[in-house]
N, C-alpha and C positions, 0 to 999 in steps of 0.2 A: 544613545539608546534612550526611549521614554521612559521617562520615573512610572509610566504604569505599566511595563513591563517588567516581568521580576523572573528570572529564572530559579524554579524550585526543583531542586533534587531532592529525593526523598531519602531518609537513612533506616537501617532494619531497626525494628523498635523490638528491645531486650526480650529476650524466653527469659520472662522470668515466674510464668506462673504453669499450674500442673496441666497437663497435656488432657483434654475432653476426652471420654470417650467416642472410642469409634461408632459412626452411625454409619450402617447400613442401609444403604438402597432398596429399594423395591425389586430389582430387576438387573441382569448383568449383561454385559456387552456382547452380541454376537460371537465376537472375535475370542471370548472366554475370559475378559479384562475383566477383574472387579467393579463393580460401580465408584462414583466418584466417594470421597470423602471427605472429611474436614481437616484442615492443616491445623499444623497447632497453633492453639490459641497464644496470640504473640508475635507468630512469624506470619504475619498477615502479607497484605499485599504490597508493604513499603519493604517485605524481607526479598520477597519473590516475586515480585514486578521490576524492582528497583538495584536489587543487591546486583555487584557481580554475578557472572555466568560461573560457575563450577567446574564442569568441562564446555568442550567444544559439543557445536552441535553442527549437521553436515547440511547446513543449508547458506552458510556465510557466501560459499565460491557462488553458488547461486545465485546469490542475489545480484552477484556482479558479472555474470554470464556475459548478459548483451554488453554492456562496457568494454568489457577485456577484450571480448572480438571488433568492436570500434577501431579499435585500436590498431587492429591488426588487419583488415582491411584493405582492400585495391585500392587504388585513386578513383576519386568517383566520375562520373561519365561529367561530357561537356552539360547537357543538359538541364542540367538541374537546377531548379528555379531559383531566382535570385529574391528575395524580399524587396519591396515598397512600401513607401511610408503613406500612410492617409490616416483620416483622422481616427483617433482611438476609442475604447469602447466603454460605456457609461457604468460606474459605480452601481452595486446593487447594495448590500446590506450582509451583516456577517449567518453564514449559510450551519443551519444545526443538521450536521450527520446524522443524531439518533434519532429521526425522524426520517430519515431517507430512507427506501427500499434494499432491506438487505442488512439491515443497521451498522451503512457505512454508505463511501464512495468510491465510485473504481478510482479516484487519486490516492487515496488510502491503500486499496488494493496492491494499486500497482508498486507503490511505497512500500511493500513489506505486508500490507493487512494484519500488522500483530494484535491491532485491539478493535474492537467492534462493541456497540452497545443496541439495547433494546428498548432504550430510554430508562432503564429501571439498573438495571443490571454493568458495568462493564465486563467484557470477557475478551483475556486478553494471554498473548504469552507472555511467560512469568522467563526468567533471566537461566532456568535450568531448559527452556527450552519448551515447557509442557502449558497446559492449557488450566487457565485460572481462573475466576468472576469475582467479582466484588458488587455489593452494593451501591450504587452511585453517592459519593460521598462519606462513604464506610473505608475505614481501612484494615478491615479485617478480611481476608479471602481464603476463596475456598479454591480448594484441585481440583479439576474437572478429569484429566488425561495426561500420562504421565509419556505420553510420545512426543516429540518434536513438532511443533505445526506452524503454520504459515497461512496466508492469505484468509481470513478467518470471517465470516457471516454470519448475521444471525438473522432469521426473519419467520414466525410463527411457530415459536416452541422449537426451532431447527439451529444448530451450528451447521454450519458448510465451512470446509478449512483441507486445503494440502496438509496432507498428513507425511512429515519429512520423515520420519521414520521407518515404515511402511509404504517409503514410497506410492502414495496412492492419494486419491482426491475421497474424502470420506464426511459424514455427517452421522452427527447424534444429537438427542433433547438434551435442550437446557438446564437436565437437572443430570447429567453425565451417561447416561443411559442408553441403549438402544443404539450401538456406534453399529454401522453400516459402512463397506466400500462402497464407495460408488462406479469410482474407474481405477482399475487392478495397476497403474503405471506411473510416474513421475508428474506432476502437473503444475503450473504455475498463475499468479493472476485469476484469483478463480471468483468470480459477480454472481452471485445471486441478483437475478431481476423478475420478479413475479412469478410467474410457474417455471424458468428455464434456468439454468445453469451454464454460464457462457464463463470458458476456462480455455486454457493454452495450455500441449502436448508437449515436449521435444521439436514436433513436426508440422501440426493443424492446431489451427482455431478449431474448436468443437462448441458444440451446447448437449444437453440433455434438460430432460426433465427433473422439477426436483425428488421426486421418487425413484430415479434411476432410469426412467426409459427413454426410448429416441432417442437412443445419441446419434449424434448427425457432424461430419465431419462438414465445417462453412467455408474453410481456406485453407488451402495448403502453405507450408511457408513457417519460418521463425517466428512468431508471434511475440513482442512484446510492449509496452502500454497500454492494453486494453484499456476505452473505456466505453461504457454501456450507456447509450444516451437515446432517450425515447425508444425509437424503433431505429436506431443507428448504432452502429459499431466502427470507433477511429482506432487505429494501433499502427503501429513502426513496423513493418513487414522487413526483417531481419536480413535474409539471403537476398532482396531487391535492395541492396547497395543504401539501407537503412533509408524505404520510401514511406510516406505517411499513406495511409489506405484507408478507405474506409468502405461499408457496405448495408446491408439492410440486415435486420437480425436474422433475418432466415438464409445470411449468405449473395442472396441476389444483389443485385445491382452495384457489382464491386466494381470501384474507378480505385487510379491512382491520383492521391491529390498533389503532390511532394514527389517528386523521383527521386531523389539520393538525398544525405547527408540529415537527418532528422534525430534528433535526440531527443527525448522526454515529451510525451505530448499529453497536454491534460486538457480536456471540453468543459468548456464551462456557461453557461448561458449563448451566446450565439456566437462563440467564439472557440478558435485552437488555439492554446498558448503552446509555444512548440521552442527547442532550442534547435538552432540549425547553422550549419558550418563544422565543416570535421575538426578543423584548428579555432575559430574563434567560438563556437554555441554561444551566441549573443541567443535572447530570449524575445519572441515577437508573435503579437497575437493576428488571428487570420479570421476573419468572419466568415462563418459558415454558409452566410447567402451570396455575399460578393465576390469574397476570392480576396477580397482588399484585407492590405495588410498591414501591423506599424510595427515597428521596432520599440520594444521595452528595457531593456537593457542593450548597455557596450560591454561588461564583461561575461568572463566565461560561467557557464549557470551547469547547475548539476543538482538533482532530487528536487519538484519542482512540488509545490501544492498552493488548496486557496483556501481562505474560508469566507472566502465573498464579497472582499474587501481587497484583501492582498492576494500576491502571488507571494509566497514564502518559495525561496531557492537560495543552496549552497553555491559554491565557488573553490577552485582552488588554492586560494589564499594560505600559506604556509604549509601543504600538497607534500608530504612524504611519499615516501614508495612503499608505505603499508597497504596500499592499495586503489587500482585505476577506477573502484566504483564508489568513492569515498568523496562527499564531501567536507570541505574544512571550516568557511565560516558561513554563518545562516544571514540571509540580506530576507527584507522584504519590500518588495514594489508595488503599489497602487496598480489595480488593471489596467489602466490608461495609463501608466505609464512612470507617473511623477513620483514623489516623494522615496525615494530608493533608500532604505538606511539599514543600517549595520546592525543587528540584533545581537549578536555574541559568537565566538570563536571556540567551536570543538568539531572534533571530526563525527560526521553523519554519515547513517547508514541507513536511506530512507527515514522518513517520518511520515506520523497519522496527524493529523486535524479533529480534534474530537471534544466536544462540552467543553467549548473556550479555551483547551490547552492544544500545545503543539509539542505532540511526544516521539523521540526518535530515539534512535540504538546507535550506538557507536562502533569501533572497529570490534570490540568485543561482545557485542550484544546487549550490552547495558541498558536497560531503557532511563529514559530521562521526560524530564517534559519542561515545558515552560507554559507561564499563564498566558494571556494573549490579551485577555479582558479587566 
């Protein structure tokens, strides 16, 4: 590992001083939830971002849905593309989230989306499960929501976030207020991109508006990997024998790219970095105008991200039976291919990419991070 990598774990820093008082909001949740308020002063965000989980919260099996069915799976058909090696794709520069649309990336997303920024702000889940912010560089934080959430956005005064709780797709302002359902059911993968809201049912791809109208059913089908690129949409079409798919945001022009065996797919500048193979998921990138493809790794890859440099992916590597959607040690590989090295050994449960760190949850929800820069 490089001496300028350093993994930092964070530790709760002592209550040791008298609790603020409560400040009250302006205005309370539709749903009849109080507004947010302030934690106490002390158990900031290294208590409640960082600390163990308390109890369970019921999104864990979730996150390992599409995995566990992998697994259990027919044989896939003969057809199914084989990769090619050509030449690989050119290095860009390391890529800043809080600047992207949505203040995140659907690799994030599709990771978990537990933390999102607004450049100013992080808001993230906190290890009970509920919905937190901090100041960038502050370790002190505030509660926003004391339900369960997931896949989380931010973008003009807006959270957009699965709300595991309530089962339901929901958004409220950034200062805890104003919480609104959007869609009354179970939802995952959920992208804010400009005016729309492109998220995954049980059943369909869907979009809506971000004020709640138009929802519009784009594809029937398992949906998982979303991610939202220009006016395109790539993801793993689930119930088709795990094919890579893509289409136009309003649903039209849907091909298959991949017939069977596709695992993790993340778009990055003119390229699919994709894992494929039921038994090996070797990792290989596929250019979006050719078709041509190379091979990035020989071993087995599992929760894959970038920050524009690297592809960051776990592995197998000392693999318990705590769980099939788990990975064990974090590698990272150059886009093109080279430099493949060992970053450290724990079990991952998704990671974000986010202001130079790489933060992820373990089999317990832990969150952690490491610096990157």
């Amino acid at each position: 590992m490089k001496k300028s990598l350093m993994i930092t774990l964070c530790v709760c820093i002592p209550c040791s001083v008298v609790c603020l008082a409560a400040i009250v909001l302006g205005s309370v949740y539709l749903s009849s939830r109080e507004a947010a308020g302030r934690t106490e002063d002390g158990k900031a965000a290294l208590e409640t971002y960082f600390s163990p989980m308390t109890t369970e919260t019921p999104d864990a099996a979730a996150m390992q849905t599409a995995e566990t069915e992998a697994l259990t799976e027919s044989e896939v058909p003969a057809e199914t593309e084989a990769p090619t090696e050509t030449a690989p794709p050119a290095e860009t520069g390391p890529v800043d989230y809080s600047n992207a649309g949505g203040g995140t990336s659907s690799a994030n997303v599709f990771n978990g989306g537990f933390i999102a920024t607004d450049g100013e702000r992080e808001y993230f889940r906190g290890n009970d499960g509920g919905m937190y912010y901090n100041e960038i560089g502050s370790s002190e934080a505030y509660k926003l929501l004391d339900n369960a959430i997931l896949y989380l956005n931010v973008q003009g005064g807006w959270l957009y976030f699965a709300d595991q709780t309530n089962q339901c797709m929901a958004k409220m302002r950034t200062d805890g207020t104003d919480y609104q359902i959007l869609y009354p059911a179970n939802v995952h993968e959920v992208n804010v991109s400009g005016s729309y809201i492109y998220f995954c049912s049980d059943t369909q791809l869907m979009r809506m508006r971000t004020d709640g109208m138009e929802l519009e059913t784009l594809c029937d089908g398992k949906i998982w990997f979303l991610n939202v690129v220009g006016q395109e949409l790539y993801f793993c079409r689930i119930g088709d024998e795990r094919a890579m798919c893509r289409c136009s945001v309003d649903g039209s022009d849907f091909e298959t790219i991949i017939a069977a065996e596709v695992y993790d797919i993340l778009v990055y500048g003119g390229y699919i970095y994709y894992c494929f193979g039921r038994d090996e998921r070797y990792l290989y990138a596929r250019s979006r105008d050719t078709g041509e493809v190379t091979q990035i790794t020989n071993n087995y890859t599992r929760w894959i991200n970038t920050d524009g440099i690297h592809v960051y992916y776990t592995n197998f590597e000392g693999h318990t039976e705590e769980g099939v959607g788990y990975g064990n040690t974090m590698y990272r590989v150059d886009l093109h291919g080279g430099g493949n090295e060992q970053l450290f050994t724990d079990i991952v449960e998704g990671m974000c990419i986010q202001n130079g760190k790489l933060h992820y949850m373990n089999t317990d929800l832990e969150k952690k991070y490491v610096e990157l820069y």
